[in-house]
N, C-alpha and C positions, 0 to 999 in steps of 0.2 A: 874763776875759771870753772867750767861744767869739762868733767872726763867722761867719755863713753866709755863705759863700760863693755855693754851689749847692744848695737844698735837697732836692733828689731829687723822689723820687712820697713824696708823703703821709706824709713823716718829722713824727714829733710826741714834745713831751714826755707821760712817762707813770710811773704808778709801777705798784701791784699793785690800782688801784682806789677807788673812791668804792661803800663796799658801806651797808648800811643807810638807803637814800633808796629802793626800789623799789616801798614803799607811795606814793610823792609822784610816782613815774613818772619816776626816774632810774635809768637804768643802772648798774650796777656798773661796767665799765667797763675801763680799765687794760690792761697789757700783754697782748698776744693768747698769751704762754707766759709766763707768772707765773715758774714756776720758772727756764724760762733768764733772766729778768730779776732774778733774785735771785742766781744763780749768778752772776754780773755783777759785780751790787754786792759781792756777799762776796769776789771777787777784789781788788777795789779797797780794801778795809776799811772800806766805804758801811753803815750799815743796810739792810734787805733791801728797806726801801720807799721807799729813796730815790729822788728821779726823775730817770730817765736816757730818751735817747732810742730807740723806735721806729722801725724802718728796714722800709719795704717798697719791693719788685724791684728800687730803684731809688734808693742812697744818696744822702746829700750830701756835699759838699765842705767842712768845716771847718775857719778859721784859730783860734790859741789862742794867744790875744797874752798870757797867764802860762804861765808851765808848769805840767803836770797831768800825772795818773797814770789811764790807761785802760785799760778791759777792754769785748770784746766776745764774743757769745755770739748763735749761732743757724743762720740757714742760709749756703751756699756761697758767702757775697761775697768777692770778694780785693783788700781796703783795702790802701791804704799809706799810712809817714807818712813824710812829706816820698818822698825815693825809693826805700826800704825797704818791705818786706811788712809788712804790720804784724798779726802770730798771732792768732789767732782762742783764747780760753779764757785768757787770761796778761794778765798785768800788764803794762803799756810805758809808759816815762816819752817824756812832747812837752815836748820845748823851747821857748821863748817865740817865736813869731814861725811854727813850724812848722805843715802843713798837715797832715789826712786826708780822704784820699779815699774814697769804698768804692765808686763804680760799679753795677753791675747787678747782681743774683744770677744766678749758675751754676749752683745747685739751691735750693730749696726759695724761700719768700719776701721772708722776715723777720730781721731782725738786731736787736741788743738794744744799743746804746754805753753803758756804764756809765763816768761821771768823776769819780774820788777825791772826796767832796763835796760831791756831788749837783747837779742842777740847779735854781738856786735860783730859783723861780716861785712865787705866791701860791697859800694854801692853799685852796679851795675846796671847801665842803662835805665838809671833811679830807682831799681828794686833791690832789692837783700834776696829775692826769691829762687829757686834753685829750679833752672831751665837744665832738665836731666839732659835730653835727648840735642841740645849745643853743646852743653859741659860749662856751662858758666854760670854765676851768681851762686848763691847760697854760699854753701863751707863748699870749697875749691870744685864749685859746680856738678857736685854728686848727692846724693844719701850717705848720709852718715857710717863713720866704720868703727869699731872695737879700736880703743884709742887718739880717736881724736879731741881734739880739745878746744871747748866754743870758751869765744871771751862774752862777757856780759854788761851794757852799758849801765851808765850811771842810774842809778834811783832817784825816781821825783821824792819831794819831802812828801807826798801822800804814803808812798811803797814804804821808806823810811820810818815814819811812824810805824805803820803795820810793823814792820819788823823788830819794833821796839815793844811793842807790847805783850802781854807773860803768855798767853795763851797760844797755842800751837797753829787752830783755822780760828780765821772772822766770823763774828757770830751770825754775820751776814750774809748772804748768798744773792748771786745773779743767775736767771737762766733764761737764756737769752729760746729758750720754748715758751716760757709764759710771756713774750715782749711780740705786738702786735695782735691780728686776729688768726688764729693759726688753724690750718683746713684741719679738717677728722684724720685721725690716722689713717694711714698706708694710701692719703690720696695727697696729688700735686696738683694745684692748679695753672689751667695754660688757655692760651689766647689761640685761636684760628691765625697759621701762618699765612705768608706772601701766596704760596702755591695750593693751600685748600682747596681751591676749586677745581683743579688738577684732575681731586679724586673722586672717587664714585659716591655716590648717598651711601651706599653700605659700608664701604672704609671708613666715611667720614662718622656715622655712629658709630662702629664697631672700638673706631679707637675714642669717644668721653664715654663709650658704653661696656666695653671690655677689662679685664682684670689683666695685665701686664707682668709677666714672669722676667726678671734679672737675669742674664743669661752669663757663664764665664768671661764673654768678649769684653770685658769692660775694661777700663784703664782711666788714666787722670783726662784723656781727650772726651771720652764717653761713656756710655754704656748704651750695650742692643739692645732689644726689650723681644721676649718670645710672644706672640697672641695672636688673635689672625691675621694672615695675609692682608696690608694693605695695597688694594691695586689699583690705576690710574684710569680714569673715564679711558682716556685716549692712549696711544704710544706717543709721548710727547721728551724731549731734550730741552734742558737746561742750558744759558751761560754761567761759568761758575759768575759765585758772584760774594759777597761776603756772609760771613756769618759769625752768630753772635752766644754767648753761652746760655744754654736752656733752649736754644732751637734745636726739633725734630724734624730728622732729617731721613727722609724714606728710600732708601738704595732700589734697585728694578728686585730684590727680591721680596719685600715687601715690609721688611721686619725693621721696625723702626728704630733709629740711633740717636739717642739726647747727648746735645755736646756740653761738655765741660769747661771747668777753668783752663784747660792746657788743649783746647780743641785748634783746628788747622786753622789760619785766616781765613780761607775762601774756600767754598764747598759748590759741587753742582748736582747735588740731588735737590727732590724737590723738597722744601720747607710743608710738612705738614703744619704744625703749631711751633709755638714757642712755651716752654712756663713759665712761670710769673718766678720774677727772682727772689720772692720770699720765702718761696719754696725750692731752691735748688739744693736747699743744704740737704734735704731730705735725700735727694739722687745720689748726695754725697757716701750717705750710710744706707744705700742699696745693695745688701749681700744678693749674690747670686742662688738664682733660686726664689727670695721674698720677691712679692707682688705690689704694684703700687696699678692704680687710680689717677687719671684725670680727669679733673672738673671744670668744665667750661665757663670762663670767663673775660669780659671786654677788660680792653686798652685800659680805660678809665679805670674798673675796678679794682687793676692791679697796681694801676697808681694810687691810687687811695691805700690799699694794701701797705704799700712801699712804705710810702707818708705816716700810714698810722704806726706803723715798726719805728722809724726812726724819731718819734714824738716821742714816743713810750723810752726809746733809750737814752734820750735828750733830759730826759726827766730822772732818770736812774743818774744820769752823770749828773747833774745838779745837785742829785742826792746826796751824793759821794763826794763832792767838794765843800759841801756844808757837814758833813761825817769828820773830813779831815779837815776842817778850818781850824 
């Protein structure tokens, strides 16, 4: 069992999603960066959708009355366990009775705790992931409180080992930053949406030519972005119509919205672009205030993108099962 201690801001269990309910007006849902929540679990020897915890700006404090084997993965928090640092990308074995801390982040938002396991929560609608704004899935469909108490599933014989060995972290590390071709700092790459042509030639540079300020309005659905005014050739209306996470989405005041894991089904503003989803984890760890960058690219070479990320982790797991053979 894991005891909460201190639950932080808005820590919750999650895995990679609740996808096929969006006709019934369910969210997909799940980790706000998939991939570092997988890079996680595959350090642990978890399946990729096991459910582990969700950490924003503001960790918890958790006891772990058995021992376990953990991995975490995402932005600048600096956890310890018990009075030790506890590595950020690695494996570390906790002792029965020891604590983790993680505090506030020092850059970015969000952090991922993956435990040897999983965290063992009812299935709902095929997810573990915690739908705040129904009340269901996760730990009794909320964030986590001062005193509650997650159960932890079984250990594969990979986590097992780990946990059997004298050494506190794996001398190994994953970071799922150095896995695929990753854009320059502080830029996301995005495709020309459905409705581009919509907009004027001056919106249409201004947003892969403009620097993009984070503004407060952000949540698990999205984030606004402050920069110039984008405005529409014509006065023209939309059918809502669906939408997808990493499409930008232009309201009549001009200030553009990238939607998230926990974004609505169906939207009727216009779709300026979409970003390529190798890059959403980045929107993930967008404090308000920091500025991001987009950089134009086709259909194609976000596929390619995609492909060469999941090669690179196809290979890191191969690694890791010839590690623990």
């Amino acid at each position: 069992m894991i005891t909460v201690l201190k639950p932080g801001l808005l820590t919750a269990v999650m895995d990679l999603g609740r996808p096929g309910y969006q006709r019934h007006g369910v969210v997909v849902g799940g980790a706000l960066d998939r991939f570092a929540a997988r890079v996680a679990n595959t350090i642990v020897g978890n399946d990729e959708n096991a459910a582990l915890l969700e950490l924003a700006q503001l960790g918890p404090e958790l006891r772990f009355d058995v021992p376990a084997v953990v991995a975490w993965c995402g932005g600048g928090f600096e956890p310890r366990v018990g009075a030790e640092p506890l590595p950020r990308d690695r494996a570390v074995r906790v002792a029965a009775g020891e604590t983790i801390g993680f505090g506030p982040a020092q850059t970015g938002l969000r952090a991922w705790l993956a435990v040897a396991g999983g965290i063992d929560v009812p299935l709902v609608l095929g997810s573990r992931s915690t739908y705040r704004r129904a009340g269901f899935g996760g730990f009794n469909g909320r964030p986590l409180q001062a005193g509650d108490r997650l159960r932890m599933g079984e250990m594969s014989g990979f986590a097992r080992r780990l946990s059997a060995t004298p050494v506190r972290a794996a001398p190994w590390s994953i970071r799922p930053d150095t896995l695929g071709n990753q854009a320059p700092v502080g830029t996301v790459r995005a495709m020309r949406g459905p409705e581009w042509d919509w907009f004027t030639p001056e919106a249409q540079r201004a947003f892969f030519s403009s620097p993009w300020t984070a503004t407060k309005d952000a949540d698990r659905m999205g984030v606004r972005l402050a920069g110039p005014e984008l405005t529409l050739a014509e006065a023209r209306e939309m059918i809502s119509d669906g939408v997808n996470e990493g499409i930008v989405q232009v309201p009549a005041a001009g200030a553009p919205i990238v939607l998230l894991a926990s974004r609505q089904t169906v939207g009727g503003y216009p779709r300026l672009a979409a970003v390529a989803s190798v890059d959403l984890g980045r929107l993930a760890q967008l404090a308000p205030g920091q500025t991001v960058r987009f950089g134009e690219i086709t259909l194609a070479r976000a596929h390619e993108l995609y492909l060469g990320r999941e090669r690179d982790l196809t290979r890191v797991r191969t690694g890791l099962s010839r590690l623990g053979a």
